[in-house]
VOGU-3710 file (C-alpha; in Angstrom, 3 decimals, decimal comma):
1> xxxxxxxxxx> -48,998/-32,549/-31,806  -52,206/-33,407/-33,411  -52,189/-30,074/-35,470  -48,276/-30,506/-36,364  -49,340/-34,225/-38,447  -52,880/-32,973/-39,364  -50,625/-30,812/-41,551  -47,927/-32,858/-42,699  -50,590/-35,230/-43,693  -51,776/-31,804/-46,003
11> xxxxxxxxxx> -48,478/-31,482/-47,481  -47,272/-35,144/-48,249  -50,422/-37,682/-47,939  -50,635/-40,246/-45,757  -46,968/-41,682/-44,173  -45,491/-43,481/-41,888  -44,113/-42,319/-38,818  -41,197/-43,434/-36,813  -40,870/-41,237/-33,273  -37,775/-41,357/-31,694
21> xxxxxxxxxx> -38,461/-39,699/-28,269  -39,225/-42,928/-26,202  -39,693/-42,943/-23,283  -41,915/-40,046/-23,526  -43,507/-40,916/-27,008  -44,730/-37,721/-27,834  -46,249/-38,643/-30,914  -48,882/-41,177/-28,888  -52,315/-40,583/-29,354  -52,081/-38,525/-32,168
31> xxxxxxxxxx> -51,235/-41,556/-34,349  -52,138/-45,317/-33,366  -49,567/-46,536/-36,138  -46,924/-45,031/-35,094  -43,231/-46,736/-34,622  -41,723/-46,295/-31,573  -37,096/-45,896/-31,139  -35,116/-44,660/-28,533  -32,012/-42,533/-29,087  -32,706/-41,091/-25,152
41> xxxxxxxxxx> -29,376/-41,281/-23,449  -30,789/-43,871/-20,728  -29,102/-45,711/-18,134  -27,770/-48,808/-18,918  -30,618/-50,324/-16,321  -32,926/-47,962/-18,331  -31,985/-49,666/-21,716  -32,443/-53,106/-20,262  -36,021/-52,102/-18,236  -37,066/-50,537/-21,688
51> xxxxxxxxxx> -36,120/-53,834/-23,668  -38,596/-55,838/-21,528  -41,656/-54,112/-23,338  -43,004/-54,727/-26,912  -44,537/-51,787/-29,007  -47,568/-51,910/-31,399  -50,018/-54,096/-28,764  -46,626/-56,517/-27,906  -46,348/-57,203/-31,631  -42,780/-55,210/-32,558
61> xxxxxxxxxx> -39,760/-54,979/-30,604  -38,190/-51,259/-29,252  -35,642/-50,091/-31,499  -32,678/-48,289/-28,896  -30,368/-46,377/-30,570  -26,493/-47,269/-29,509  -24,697/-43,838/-28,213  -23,042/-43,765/-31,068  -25,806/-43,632/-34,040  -28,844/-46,298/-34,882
71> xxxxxxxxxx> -27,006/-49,994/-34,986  -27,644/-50,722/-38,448  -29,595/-54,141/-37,699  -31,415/-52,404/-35,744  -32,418/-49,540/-39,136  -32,750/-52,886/-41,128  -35,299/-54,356/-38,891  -36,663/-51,005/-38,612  -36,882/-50,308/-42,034  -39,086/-53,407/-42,554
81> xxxxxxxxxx> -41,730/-52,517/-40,609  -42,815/-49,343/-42,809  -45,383/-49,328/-45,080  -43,240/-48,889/-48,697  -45,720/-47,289/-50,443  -45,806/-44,286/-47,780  -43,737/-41,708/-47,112  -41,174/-41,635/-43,860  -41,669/-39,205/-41,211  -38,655/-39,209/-38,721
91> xxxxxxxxxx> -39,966/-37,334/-34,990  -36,983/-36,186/-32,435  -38,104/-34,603/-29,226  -34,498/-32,303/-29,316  -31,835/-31,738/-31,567  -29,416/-34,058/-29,520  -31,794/-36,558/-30,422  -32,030/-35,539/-33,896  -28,577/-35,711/-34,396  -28,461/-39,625/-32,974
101> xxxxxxxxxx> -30,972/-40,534/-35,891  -29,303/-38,578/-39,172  -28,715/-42,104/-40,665  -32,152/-42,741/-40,822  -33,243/-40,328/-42,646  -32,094/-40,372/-46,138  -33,101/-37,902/-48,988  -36,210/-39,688/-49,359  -37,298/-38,859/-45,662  -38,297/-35,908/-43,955
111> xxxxxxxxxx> -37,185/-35,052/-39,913  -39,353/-33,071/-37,114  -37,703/-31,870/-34,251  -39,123/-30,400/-31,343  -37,291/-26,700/-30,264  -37,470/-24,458/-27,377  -38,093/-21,083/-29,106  -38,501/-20,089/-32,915  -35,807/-17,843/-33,366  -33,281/-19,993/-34,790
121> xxxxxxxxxx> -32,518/-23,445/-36,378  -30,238/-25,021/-33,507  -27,825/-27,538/-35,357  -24,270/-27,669/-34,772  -21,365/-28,519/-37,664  -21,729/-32,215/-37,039  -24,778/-31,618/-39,187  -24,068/-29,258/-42,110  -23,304/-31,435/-43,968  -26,771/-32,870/-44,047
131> xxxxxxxxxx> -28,661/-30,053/-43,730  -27,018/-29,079/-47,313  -29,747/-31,508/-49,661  -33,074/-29,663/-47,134  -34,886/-27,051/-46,434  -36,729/-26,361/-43,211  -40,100/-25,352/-42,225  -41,144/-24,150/-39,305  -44,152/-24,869/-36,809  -45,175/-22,842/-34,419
141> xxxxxxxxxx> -48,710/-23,029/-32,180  -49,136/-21,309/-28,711  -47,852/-24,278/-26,414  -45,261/-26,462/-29,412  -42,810/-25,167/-31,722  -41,084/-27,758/-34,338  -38,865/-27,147/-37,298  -39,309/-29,656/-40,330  -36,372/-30,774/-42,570  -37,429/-31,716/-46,043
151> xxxxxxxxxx> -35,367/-32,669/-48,623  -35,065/-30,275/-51,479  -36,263/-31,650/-54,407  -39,892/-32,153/-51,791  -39,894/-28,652/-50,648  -41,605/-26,936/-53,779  -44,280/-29,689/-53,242  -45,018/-29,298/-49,943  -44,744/-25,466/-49,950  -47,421/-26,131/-52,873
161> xxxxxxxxxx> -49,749/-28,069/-50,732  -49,797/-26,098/-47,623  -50,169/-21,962/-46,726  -46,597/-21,361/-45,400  -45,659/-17,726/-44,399  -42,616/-15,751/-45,426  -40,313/-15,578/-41,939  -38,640/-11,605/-42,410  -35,016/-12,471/-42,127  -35,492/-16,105/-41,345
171> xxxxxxxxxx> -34,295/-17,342/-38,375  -30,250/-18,154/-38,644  -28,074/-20,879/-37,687  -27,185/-21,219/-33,879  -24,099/-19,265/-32,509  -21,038/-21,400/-32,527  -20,816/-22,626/-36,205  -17,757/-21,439/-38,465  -18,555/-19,043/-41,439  -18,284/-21,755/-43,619
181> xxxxxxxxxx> -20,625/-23,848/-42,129  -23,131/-21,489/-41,506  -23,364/-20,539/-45,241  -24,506/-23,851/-46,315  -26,597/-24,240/-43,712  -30,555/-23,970/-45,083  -32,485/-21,368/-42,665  -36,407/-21,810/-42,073  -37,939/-18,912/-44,313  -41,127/-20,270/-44,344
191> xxxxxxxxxx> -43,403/-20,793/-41,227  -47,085/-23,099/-40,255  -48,741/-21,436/-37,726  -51,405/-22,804/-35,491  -53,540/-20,310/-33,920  -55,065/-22,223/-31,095  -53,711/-24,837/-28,953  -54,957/-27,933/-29,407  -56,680/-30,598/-26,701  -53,960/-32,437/-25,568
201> xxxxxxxxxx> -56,101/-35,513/-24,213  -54,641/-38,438/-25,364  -56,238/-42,021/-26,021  -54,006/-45,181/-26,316  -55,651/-48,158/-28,033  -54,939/-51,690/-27,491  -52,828/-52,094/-30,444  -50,632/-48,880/-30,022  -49,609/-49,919/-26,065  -46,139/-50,367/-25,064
211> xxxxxxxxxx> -45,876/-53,379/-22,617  -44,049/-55,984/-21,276  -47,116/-58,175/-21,380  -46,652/-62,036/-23,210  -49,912/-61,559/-25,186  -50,127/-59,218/-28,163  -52,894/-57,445/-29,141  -55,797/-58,805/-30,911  -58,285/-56,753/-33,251  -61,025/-57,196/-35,571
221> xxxxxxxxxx> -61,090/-53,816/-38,027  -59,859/-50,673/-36,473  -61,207/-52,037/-32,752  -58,406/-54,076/-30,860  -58,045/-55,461/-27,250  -55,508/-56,794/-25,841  -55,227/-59,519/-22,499  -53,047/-59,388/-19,460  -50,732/-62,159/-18,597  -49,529/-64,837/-18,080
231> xxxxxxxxxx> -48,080/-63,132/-15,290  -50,020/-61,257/-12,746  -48,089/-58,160/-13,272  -48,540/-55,933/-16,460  -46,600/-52,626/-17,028  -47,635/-50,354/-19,580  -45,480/-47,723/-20,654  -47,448/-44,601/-20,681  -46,327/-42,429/-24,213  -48,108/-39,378/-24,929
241> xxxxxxxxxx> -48,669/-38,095/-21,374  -50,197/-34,548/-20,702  -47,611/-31,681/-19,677  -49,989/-31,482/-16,848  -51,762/-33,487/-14,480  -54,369/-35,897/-15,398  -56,950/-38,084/-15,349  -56,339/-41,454/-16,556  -58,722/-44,512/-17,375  -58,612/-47,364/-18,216
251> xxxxxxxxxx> -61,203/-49,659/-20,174  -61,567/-52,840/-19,121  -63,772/-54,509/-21,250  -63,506/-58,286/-20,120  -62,603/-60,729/-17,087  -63,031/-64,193/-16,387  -63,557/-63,802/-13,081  -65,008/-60,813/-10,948  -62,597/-60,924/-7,625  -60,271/-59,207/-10,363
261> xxxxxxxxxx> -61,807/-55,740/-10,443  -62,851/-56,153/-6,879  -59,181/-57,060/-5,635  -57,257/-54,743/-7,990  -54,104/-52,940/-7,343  -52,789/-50,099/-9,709  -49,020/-48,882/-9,274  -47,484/-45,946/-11,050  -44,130/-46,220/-11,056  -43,742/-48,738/-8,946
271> xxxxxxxxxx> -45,808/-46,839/-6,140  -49,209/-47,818/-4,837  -52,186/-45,241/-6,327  -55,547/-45,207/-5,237  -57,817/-46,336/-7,619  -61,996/-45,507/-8,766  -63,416/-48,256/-10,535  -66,970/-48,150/-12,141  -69,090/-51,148/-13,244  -70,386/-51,861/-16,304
281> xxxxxxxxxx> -71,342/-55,488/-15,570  -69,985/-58,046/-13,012  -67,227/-58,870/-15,201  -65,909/-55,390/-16,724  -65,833/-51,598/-16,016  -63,658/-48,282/-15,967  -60,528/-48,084/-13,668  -59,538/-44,374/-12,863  -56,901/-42,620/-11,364  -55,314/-38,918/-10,861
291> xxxxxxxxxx> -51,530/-39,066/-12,891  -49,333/-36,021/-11,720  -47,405/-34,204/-14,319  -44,946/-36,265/-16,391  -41,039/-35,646/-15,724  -38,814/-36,545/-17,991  -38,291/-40,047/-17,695  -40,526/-43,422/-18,166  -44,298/-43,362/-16,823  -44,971/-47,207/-16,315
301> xxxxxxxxxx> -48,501/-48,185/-15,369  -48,503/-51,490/-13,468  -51,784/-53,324/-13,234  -51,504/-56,725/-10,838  -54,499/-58,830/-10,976  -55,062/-61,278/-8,558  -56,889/-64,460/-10,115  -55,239/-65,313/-13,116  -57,708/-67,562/-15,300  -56,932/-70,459/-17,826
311> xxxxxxxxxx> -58,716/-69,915/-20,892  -61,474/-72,448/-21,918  -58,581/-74,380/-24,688  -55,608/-74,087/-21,907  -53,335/-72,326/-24,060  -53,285/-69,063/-21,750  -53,697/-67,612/-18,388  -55,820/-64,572/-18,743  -56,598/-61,747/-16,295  -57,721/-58,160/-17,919
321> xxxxxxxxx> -58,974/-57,663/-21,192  -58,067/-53,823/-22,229  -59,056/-52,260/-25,266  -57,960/-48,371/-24,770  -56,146/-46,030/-22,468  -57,320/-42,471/-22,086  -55,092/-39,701/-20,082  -57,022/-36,143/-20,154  -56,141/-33,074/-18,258
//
């Protein structure tokens, strides 16, 4: 993932990027200022569970997609939170996905999609029609392969900016799709290629964590931290997981009282995990535990702290202070 934005940051500059593959959030890790949607066709007890956590440190809301297409309060509210000087970036884990989030991305916007295989662009007619104003680009490394929709007045820029490959042939439109369809349908005839896989350890700061928390994140610069409660009980929603197993720690820089760390219990999912915790001082240190492969559903963290603390003005109840998140195979 980090290779796939290192290069779209190449071709197009800096921009702003909306992933739509919550719960996963593939797109964690590789960029703390990322927006976070859901187009996922969850339960409705998923939905509801998923609208009890704040994105960006507790400081935005998650923006669900309704089965039928974004709601389009939910694109205006959406659309306020990007930078307007930057371009839009628009990430889909699949092309089901992709297909619940056309309305988002106009001509001005481009669209990633994650794909199993290279060999062809998998639409279906639903979205010829859009696919007529784009080209597409592939991206292929040894363990991701994406195809990338740009609009085509942007593709002689970006082709510009960045060594793209001539595909022989070019892959072709999926099986299924009328004659008429498939001719205006734009295939990928150029292709990125990473070479080596890259690290796929991923580090959540304070201000990119997804929880259900009633504090938001503070920060001062690029370093933020962010405090647990007023409730014992703080969830995280773990985005950017490893494919495989891993190791994951987290920082605890701060706590107002040391029977905290001592009495500690972490949960994944709702289940009891052993924990390793390592001192730094009496009042802070490095919680660690082993996090089995990811499925395809949530991964929710759940740190309950016993001795919740009144701060020294009385506005809050404090427990953990947390500034990052790290999850590495």
């Amino acid at each position: 993932m980090s290779a796939l934005l290192t290069a779209l940051r190449s071709a197009v500059g800096s921009f702003s990027l909306i992933d739509m593959s919550l719960p996963l959030g593939q797109c964690a890790g590789a960029d703390r200022d990322a927006i976070y949607g859901c187009c996922s066709d969850l339960s409705p007890a998923g939905r509801q569970f998923l609208n009890g956590f704040r994105q960006s440190g507790g400081h935005r809301e998650i923006y669900q997609a309704t089965a039928g297409g974004p709601e389009s309060s939910l694109w205006e509210s959406l659309a306020d939170s990007i930078d307007g000087v930057r371009k839009v970036v628009v990430f889909a884990a699949s092309v089901e996905q992709a297909e619940a989030v056309l309305d988002l991305v106009g001509d001005d916007r481009s669209l990633v999609v994650r794909v199993v295989g290279s060999s062809a662009v998998p639409t279906t007619p639903a979205m010829a029609p859009w696919l007529e104003r784009r080209r597409v680009i592939g991206f292929t490394s040894p363990d991701s392969n994406f195809l990338w929709f740009v609009a085509q007045e942007e593709f002689e820029t970006v082709r510009n900016a960045i060594p793209l490959d001539p595909v022989p042939g070019g892959p072709h439109p999926t099986a299924g799709m009328t004659d008429a369809d498939a001719a205006k349908h734009p295939d990928a005839t150029f292709m990125l290629t990473s070479a080596a896989a890259t690290a796929s350890r991923s580090e959540l700061a304070a201000s990119a964590l997804i929880h259900d928390g009633g504090y938001r994140s503070e920060s001062e610069g690029d370093y933020s931290w962010v405090w647990t409660g007023p409730s014992n009980h703080f969830r995280v929603l773990l985005t950017g997981a490893p494919a495989v197993a891993a190791k994951l720690s987290i920082s605890i820089i701060k706590t107002e009282d040391a029977r905290n760390l001592a009495g500690l219990r972490v949960l994944i999912d709702g289940r009891h995990v052993p924990h390793r915790f390592d001192s730094w001082t009496d009042l802070s240190g490095k919680v660690t535990v082993k996090l089995g492969a990811p499925g395809d559903g949530m991964t929710v963290l759940s740190l309950v702290c016993p001795h919740m603390v009144p701060d020294a003005a009385g506005h809050r109840v404090l427990g953990l202070c947390i500034d990052k998140i790290e999850m590495t195979p």
